[in-house]
C-alpha positions, 0 to 999 in steps of 0.5 A, spaced: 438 124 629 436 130 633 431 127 639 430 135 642 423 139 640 424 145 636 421 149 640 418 156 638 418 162 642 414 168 641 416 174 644 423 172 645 426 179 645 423 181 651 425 181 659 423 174 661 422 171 653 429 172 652 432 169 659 428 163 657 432 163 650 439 165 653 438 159 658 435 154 654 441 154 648 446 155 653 444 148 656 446 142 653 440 137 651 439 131 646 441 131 640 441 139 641 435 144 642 432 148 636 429 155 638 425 160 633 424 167 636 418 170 634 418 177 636 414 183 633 419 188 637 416 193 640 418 198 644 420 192 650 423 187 644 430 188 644 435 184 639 441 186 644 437 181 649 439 176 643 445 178 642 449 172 646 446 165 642 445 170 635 450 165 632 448 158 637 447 153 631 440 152 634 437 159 633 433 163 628 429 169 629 423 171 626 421 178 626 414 178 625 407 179 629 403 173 634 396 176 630 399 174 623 395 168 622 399 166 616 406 167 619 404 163 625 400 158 621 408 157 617 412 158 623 407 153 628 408 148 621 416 147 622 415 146 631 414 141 636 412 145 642 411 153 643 412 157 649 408 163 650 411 170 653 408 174 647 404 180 651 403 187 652 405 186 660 405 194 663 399 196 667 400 203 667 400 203 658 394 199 659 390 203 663 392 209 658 390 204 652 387 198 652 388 196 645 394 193 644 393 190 649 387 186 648 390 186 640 396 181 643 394 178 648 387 176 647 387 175 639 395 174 638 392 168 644 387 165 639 390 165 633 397 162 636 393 157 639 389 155 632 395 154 628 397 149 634 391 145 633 391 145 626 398 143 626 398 138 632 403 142 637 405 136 641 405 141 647 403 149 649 406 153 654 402 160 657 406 164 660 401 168 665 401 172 671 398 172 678 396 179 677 389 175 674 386 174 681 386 181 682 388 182 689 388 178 696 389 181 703 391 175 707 394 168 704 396 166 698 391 164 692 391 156 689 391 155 682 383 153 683 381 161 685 377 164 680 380 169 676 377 177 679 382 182 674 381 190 676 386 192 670 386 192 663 393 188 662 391 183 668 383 182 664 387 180 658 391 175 661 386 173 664 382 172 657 388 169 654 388 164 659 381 162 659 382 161 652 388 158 652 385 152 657 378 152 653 382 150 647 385 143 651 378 142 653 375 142 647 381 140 642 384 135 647 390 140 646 396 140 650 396 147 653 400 148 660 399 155 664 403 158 669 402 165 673 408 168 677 409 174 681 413 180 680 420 178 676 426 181 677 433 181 674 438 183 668 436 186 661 429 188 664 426 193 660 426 200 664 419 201 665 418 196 670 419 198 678 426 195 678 429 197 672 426 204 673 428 206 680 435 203 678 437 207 672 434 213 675 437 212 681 444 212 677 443 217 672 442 221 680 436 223 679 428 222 683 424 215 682 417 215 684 412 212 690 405 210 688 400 212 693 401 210 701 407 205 698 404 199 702 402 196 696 404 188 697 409 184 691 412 177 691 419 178 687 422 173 683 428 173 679 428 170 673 433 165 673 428 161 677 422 162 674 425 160 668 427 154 671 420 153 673 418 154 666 422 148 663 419 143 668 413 145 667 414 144 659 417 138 660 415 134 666 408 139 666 401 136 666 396 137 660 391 142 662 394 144 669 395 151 671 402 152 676 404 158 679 411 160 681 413 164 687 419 168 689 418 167 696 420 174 698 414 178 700 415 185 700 412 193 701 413 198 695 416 201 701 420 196 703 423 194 695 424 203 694 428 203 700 433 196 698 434 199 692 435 207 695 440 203 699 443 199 694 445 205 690 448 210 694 442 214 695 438 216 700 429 218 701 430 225 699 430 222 691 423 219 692 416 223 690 410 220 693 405 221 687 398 219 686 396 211 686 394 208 680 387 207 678 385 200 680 392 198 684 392 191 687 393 192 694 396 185 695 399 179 691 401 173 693 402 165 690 401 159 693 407 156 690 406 148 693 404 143 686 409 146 682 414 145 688 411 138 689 409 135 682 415 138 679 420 139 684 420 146 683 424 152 689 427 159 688 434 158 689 436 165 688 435 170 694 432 176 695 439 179 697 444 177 692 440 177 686 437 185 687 445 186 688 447 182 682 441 186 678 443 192 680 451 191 678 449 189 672 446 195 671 450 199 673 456 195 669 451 195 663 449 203 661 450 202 654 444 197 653 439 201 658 441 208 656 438 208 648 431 205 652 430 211 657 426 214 652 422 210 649 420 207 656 417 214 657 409 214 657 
């Protein structure tokens, strides 16, 4: 008899969505884990970050929309739990258009978790993102900081959030939710800083710097933050918040010139561009309850991982270079 939760994903096709995947069919657990994907595949979804459980006995995909009431009420039906990755993530798309992203994040949010209520989900999983507090100069936030957003992507988390935990308040729905700073790793879709500078480096050409390149991020490899996901999925507590950090604090300056360094090329490749509209000057989590609750800590470094990140990249050509132009605004 199998004793292990099936487990609904949504946007399991994404960067991080599909790590999560990958990791939680490649380890063993009771009776066997089930997962089903749900995945719109957008222009970040890729079936290729799939690839490697396409044939594990515990997978299905499902490609369809988070907003389709009816398809998420049939999927949520044949679940026990649900991890939430599904969202439009770029700042700077949501800063050319909002739409979408109120579409998925909040509405997609919503009618994900009345599906869960109907069906009596025994657990949720909000995938979230430090960028809802908006920006800190000095210190690091706790899970009990009111939110302050300043994008449109960030005020959508935010929402989707809000929601999320109002839904455990009123419905008694077991809704756990996790705000992480920067990820990093293989199979990031080439919009995002890393990926971006990375291939553009290796294609030999420029790479572009926001403003004074000043700006502050915490960076997280995704191996570790999805460890922390599943601590939080199977020892987390109900209506509880957990935030998860990387432990490497760095400048925008400071990342350019790793990973210039890392691919044999020098400052002449950097163009100073104008800053974005909005840019937080600062992130950074307080990473304390999920360390003490829960046992979490980052066991990759900064170092190796951004080594080992940007090999895979360099090894891995022929999953990057197809995306190239749909990661062009």
């Amino acid at each position: 008899m199998n004793t292990a939760p099936r487990v609904l994903v949504t946007g399991g096709a994404g960067f991080i969505g599909s790590h999560y995947v990958r990791t939680l069919l490649g380890s063993p657990g009771p009776g066997g884990t089930e997962v089903t994907v749900l995945d719109k595949l957008t222009y970040a979804g890729n079936p290729a970050n799939l690839d490697p459980v396409r044939d594990h006995p515990g997978f299905a995909f499902v490609h369809g929309d988070v907003c389709d009431p009816g398809l998420v009420d049939k999927l949520v039906s044949e679940h026990d739990q649900i991890v939430h990755f599904a969202a439009e993530s770029h700042v700077d798309r949501s800063i050319a258009g909002a739409d979408a992203f109120v579409r998925t994040n909040v509405l997609g949010t919503q009618i994900l978790l009345d599906a869960a209520v109907r069906n009596r989900i025994s657990t949720v999983v909000q995938v979230s993102t430090d960028e809802v507090y908006g920006s800190i100069a000095t210190g690091s936030w706790t899970e009990d900081q009111p939110l302050r957003p300043n994008s449109p992507y960030a005020a959508t988390k935010a929402s989707a959030d809000l929601i999320a935990l109002a839904y455990h308040r009123t419905h008694g729905l077991d809704v756990r939710v996790t705000r992480c700073s920067n990820n990093y790793g293989p199979y990031q879709f080439p919009e995002k800083v890393v990926p971006l500078f990375v291939t553009r480096l290796l294609d030999g050409g420029r790479v572009p710097l926001y403003g004074d390149g000043t700006h502050v991020r915490d960076w997280l490899h995704v191996d570790d933050h999805v460890r922390a996901l599943e601590l939080v999925r199977t020892r987390g507590r109900a209506g509880e918040v957990y935030h998860v950090g990387g432990g490497t604090e760095l400048s925008n300056r400071e990342l350019t010139d790793l990973l210039l360094e890392a691919c044999g090329a020098d400052g002449s490749r950097v163009d100073h561009v104008e800053d974005r509209k909005g840019h937080d000057r600062r992130y950074s989590v307080d990473w304390t309850k999920i360390r003490d609750e829960l046992g979490y800590r980052p066991r990759k470094d900064f170092a190796t991982g951004l080594a080992e990140t940007v090999a895979w990249y360099r090894d891995n050509r022929s999953w990057w270079q197809p995306l190239l132009t749909r990661a062009a605004l």
